[in-house]
C-alpha positions in Angstrom: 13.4 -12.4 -5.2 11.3 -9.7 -6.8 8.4 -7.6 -5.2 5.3 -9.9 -6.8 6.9 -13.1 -5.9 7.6 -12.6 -2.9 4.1 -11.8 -2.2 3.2 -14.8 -3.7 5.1 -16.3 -1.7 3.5 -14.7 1.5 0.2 -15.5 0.1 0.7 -19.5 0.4 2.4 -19.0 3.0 -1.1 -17.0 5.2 -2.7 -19.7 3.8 -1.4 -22.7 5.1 -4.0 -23.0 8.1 -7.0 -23.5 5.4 -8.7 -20.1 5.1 -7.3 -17.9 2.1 -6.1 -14.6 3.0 -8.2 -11.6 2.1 -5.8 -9.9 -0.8 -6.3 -6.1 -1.8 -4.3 -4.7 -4.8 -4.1 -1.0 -5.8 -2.7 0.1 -8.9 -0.7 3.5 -7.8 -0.4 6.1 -10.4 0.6 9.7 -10.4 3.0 12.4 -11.8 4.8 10.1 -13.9 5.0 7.5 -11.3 3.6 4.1 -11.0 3.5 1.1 -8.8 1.1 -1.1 -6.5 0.1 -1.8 -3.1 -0.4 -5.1 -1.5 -2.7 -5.8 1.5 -3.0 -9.5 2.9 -5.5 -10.1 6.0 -3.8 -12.6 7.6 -6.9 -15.4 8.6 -5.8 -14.6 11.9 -6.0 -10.6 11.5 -3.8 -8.4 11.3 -2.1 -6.4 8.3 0.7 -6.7 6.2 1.7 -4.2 3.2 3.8 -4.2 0.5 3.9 -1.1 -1.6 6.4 -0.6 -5.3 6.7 2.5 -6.8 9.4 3.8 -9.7 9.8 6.4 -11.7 10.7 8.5 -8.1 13.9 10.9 -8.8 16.9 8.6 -8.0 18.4 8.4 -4.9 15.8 11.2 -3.5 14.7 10.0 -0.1 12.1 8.5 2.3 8.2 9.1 1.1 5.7 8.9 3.2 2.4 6.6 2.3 -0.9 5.5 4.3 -4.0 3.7 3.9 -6.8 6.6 3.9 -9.9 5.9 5.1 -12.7 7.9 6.6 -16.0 7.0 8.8 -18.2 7.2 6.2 -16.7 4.3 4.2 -16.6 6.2 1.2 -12.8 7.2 0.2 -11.4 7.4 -2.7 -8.0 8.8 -4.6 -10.0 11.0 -6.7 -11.9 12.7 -3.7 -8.7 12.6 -1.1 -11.2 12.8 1.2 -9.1 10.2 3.6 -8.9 12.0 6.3 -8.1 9.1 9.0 -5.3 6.7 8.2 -3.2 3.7 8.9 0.6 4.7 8.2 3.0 2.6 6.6 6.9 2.2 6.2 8.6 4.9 4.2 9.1 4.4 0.5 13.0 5.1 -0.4 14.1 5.7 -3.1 17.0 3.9 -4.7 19.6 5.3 -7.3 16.7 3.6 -10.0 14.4 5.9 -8.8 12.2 2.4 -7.2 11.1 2.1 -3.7 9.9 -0.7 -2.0 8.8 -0.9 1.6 6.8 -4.0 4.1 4.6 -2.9 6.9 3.2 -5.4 9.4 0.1 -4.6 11.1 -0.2 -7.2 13.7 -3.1 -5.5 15.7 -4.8 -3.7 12.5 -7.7 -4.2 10.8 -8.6 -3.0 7.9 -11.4 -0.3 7.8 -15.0 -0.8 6.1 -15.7 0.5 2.9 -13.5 1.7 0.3 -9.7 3.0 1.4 -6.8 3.7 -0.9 -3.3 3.7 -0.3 -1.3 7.3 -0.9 2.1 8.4 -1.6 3.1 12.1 -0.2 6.0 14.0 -1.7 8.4 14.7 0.6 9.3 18.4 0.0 8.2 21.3 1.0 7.3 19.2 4.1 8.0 15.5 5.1 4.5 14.9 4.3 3.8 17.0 1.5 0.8 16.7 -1.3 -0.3 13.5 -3.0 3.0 12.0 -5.4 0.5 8.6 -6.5 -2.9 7.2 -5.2 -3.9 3.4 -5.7 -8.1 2.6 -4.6 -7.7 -0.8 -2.7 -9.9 -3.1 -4.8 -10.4 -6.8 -3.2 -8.9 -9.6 -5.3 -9.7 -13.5 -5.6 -6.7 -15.1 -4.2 -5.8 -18.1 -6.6 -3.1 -21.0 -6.2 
C-alpha cells in the first residue's frame, strides 16, 4: 500500500464517527529533496503524522523532523523561527534514498497559527541544520 493511500485510508477511517478529520498537508522541499507531511486531527484529538521524503542519499540513516511552532502563532519555513516543537519519528532512509515514518500523538494538539513540519540533516550533529521545510496548510477533506 503506498504512502497517499494509506492515508486515505486513515482518513475514512477518523471519519467514521460523523465529524471529518481536520487534514494539514505540507509540501516539503529542500536541497534537492522533496516530499510531504500529513497531519490528521483525529475528531477525538490527538495527532497522527505521516511524513515522505526522497531524494535522501541511500541507505544514509535516521533524520530527525518536528512540527515547529512558536507562541506568537506566526512560524514559517522561510523565517525558521520555530523555536518550540512537537517531535516526530525519525525519517530513514532506504537504499532509494525514500523515508517514510508515522507518529501518533494521542495526547497532542496541534498549536494555533501557522506551524511547519522540518527535516534536520543528520551530520555534523544528530540534529543538524534544516535538510527540507513544508508550511502546514489546512485542507478540505473530501470522500
Amino acid at each position: 500500500m503506498g504512502v497517499l493511500s494509506l492515508v486515505a485510508w486513515v482518513v475514512l477511517a477518523l471519519g467514521q464517527g460523523g465529524k471529518k478529520p481536520e487534514v494539514y498537508l505540507a509540501e516539503l522541499a529542500g536541497q534537492g529533496l522533496k516530499g510531504r507531511a500529513v497531519v490528521l486531527v483525529g475528531s477525538q484529538g490527538g495527532l497522527e503524522v505521516f511524513v515522505y521524503l526522497e531524494g535522501l542519499r541511500p541507505g544514509s540513516g535516521a533524520y530527525a523532523n518536528h512540527i515547529h511552532f512558536n507562541r506568537g502563532g506566526n512560524a514559517t519555513c522561510k523565517e525558521q523561527n520555530g523555536d518550540q516543537i512537537l517531535g516526530l519519528t525519525s525519517l530513514v532512509a532506504d537504499a532509494n534514498g525514500r523515508a517514510v515514518a508515522y507518529t501518533r500523538l494521542p495526547a497532542a494538539s496541534l498549536p494555533g497559527g501557522s506551524t511547519y513540519v522540518n527535516v534536520h540533516a543528520n551530520t555534523p550533529t544528530p540534529v543538524g541544520g534544516t535538510l527540507a521545510c513544508g508550511d502546514l496548510q489546512a485542507t478540505e477533506v473530501r470522500y
